[in-house]
C-alpha positions in Angstrom: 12.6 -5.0 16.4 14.7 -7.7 18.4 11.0 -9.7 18.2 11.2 -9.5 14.6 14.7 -10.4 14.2 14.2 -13.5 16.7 11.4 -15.0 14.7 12.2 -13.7 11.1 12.0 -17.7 10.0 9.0 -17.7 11.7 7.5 -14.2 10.4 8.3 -16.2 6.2 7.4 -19.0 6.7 3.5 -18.0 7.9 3.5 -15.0 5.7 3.8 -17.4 2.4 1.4 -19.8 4.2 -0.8 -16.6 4.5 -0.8 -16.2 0.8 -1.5 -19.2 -0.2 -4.4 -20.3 2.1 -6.4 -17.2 0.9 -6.9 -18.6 -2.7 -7.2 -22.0 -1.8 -9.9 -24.5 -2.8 -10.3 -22.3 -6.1 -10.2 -23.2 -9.4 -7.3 -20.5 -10.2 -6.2 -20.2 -7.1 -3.5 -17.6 -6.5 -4.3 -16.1 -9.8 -6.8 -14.3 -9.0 -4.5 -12.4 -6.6 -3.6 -10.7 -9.8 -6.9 -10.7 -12.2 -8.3 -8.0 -10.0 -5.9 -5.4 -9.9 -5.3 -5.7 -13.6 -9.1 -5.7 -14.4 -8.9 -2.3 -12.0 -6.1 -0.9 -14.0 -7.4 -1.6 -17.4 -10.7 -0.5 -16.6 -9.6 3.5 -15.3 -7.5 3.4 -18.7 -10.0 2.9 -21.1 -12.8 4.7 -19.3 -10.2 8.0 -18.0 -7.4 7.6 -20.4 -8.7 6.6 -24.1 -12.6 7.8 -23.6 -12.2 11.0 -21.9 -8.7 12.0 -22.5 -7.2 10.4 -25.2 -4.8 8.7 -23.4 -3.2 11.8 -21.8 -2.9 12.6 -18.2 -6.0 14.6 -16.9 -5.5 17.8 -15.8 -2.3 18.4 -17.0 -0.5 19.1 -20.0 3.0 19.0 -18.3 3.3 15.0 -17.7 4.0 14.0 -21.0 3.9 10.1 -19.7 1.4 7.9 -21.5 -1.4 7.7 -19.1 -1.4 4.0 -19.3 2.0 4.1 -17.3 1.8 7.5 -15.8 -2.1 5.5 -13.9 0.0 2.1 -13.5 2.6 3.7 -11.3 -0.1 5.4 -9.3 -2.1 2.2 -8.9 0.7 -0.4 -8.1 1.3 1.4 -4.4 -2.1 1.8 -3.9 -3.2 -1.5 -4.7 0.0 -2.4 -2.2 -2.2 -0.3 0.6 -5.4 -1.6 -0.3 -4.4 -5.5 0.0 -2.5 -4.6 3.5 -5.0 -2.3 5.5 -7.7 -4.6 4.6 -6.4 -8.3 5.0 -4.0 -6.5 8.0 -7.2 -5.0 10.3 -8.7 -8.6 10.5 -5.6 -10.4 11.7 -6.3 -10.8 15.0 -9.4 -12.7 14.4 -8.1 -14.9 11.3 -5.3 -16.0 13.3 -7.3 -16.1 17.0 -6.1 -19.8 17.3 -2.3 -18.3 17.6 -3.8 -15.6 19.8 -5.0 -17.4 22.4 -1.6 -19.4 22.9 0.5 -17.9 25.5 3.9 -18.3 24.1 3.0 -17.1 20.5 4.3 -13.6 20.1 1.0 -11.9 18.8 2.6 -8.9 18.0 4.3 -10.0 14.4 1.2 -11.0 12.8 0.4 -7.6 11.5 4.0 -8.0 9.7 2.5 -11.1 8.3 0.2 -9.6 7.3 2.1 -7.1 5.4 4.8 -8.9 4.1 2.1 -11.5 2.4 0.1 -8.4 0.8 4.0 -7.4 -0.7 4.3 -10.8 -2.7 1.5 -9.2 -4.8 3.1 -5.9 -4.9 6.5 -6.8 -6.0 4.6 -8.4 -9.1 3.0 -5.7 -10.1 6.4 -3.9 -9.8 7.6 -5.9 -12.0 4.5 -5.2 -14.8 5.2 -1.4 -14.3 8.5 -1.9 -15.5 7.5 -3.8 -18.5 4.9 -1.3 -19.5 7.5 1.2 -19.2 10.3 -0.3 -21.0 7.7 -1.3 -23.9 6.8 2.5 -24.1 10.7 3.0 -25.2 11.6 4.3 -22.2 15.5 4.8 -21.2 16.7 2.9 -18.0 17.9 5.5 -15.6 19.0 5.1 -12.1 16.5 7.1 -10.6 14.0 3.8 -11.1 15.9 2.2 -8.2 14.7 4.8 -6.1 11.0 2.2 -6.9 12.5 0.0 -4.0 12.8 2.9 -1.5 9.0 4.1 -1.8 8.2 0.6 -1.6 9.8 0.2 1.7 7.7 3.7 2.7 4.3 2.1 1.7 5.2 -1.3 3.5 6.4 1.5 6.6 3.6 3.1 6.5 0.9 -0.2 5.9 2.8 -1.8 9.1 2.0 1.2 11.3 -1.9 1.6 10.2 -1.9 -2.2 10.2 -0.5 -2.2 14.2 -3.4 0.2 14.9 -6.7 -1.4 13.4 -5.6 -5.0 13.8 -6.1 -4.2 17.9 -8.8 -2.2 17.9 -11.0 -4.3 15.6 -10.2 -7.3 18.0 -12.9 -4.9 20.3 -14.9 -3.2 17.7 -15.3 -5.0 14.3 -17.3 -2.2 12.4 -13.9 -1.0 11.9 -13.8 -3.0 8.7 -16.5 -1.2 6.8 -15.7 1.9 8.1 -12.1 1.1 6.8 -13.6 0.3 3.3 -15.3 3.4 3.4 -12.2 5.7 4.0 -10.1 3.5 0.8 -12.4 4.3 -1.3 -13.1 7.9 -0.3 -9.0 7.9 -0.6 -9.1 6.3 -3.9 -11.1 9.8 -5.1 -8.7 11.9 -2.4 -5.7 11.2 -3.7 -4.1 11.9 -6.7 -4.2 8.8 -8.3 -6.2 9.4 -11.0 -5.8 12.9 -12.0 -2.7 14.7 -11.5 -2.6 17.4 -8.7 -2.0 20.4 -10.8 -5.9 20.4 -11.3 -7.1 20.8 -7.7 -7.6 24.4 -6.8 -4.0 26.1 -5.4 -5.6 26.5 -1.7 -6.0 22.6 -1.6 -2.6 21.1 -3.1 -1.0 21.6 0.3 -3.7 19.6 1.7 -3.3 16.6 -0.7 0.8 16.9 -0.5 0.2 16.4 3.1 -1.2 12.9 3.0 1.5 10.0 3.0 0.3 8.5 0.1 0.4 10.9 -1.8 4.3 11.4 -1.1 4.9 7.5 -2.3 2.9 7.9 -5.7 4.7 10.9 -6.7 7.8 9.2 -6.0 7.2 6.4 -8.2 5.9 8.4 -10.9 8.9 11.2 -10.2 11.3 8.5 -10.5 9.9 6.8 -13.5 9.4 10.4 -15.7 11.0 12.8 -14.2 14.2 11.6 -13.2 13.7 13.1 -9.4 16.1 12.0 -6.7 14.7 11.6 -3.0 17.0 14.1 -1.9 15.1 16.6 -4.3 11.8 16.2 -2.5 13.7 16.1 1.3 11.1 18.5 2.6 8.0 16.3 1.3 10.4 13.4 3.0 10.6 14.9 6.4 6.7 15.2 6.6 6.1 11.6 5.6 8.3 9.8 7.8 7.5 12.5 10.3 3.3 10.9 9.6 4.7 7.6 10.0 7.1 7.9 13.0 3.2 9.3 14.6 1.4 6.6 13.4 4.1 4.0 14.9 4.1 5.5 18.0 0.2 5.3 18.4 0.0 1.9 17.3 2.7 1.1 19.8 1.1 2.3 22.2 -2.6 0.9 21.6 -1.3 -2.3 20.5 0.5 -2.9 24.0 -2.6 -1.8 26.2 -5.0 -4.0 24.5 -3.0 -7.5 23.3 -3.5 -8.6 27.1 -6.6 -8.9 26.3 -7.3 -10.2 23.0 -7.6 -13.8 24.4 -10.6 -13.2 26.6 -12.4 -11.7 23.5 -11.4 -13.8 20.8 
């Protein structure tokens, strides 16, 4: 933590540069940072919300949320996750030039990573609310709570990020295998449909994954007006997942950074 706060200038300044290099030499540039995502989003609508459903939630006759919204606020962490895991795992190699310098402090370039994949996110943030305010909804304070499970998913990115960025320095068939496992969780989790119709026996399985735990929140806090504190067990287990996942990445991150030079 001391690294971060030491080189927090440091950490900004490269994570804006980050963004912006990725789009450059296009036409739209950044732009298209955010045609994709919305493409994604209007595409599940018209194909799972006004073909098959009528524009109510799947599965559910409970969640009285336009599914426009209700998918929106399922979509905007996940597309948060997608962006970071992905651009995260390959940091190492983008930024070998940095790795190879001895005083550079190689460890704060998977928050880079992150914190440039969370310029995106907060946009998108920002649409959500729009589409919910247009939809009439009532402010309530419970939205605020949208900045907390934000903070989860970066938590939770920043520890998955720690691990694969290290180990894909030694074995770069990580990448597709991680493409493979987003969109098996794309499916996996309730993002899509809503978890009432997955048989009883398996809903314990699906509240166990993390990301679950963060789209519920933003969807508990946009309709039903759920406080963190209501969901403290669901809590526990998530940052009990992430607290794991920190400690592994740690832990693999300092037994193989000495020797990311000699294979980069």
């Amino acid at each position: 933590m001391s690294e971060f706060k030491r080189n927090k200038n440091l950490i900004w300044e490269l994570s804006k540069n980050d963004f912006k290099k990725r789009y450059a030499g296009s036409s739209l540039g950044r732009v298209w940072a955010f045609v994709m995502p919305v493409v994604t989003v209007v595409l599940y609508y018209f194909v799972f919300g006004f073909i098959m459903d009528g524009g109510r939630v799947p599965g559910t006759a409970s969640t009285e949320a336009p599914y426009a919204v209700w998918l929106t606020a399922g979509l905007v962490p996940w597309f948060f996750l997608n962006e970071a895991v992905t651009t995260g795992a390959n940091a190492m190699h983008e930024y070998n030039y940095l790795v190879k310098k001895v005083v550079f402090k190689v460890g704060i370039l998977p928050f880079i990573k992150t914190v440039s994949a969370s310029f995106i996110h907060l946009f998108f943030v920002f649409v959500l609310l729009v589409m919910y305010f247009s939809f009439r909804y009532k402010p309530s304070f419970q939205i605020i709570q949208l900045l907390y499970y934000s903070f989860c998913m970066f938590m939770l990115v920043l520890a998955i990020t720690y691990i694969t960025s290290a180990v894909t320095v030694f074995f770069k068939d990580l990448l597709q295998i991680i493409n493979i496992c987003l969109q098996v969780g794309m499916w996996g989790t309730p993002i899509l449909w809503d978890l009432g119709i997955a048989p009883k026996f398996l809903q314990p399985i699906f509240r166990f994954n993390p990301v679950y735990y963060i789209i519920e929140g933003y969807r508990s806090s946009l309709f039903k007006g759920t406080w963190v504190h209501e969901r403290w067990l669901d809590t526990l287990v998530f940052w009990g997942i992430v607290a794991v996942l920190f400690g592994i990445g740690a832990y693999v991150f300092k037994k193989l950074r000495p020797l990311f030079a000699d294979v980069l």
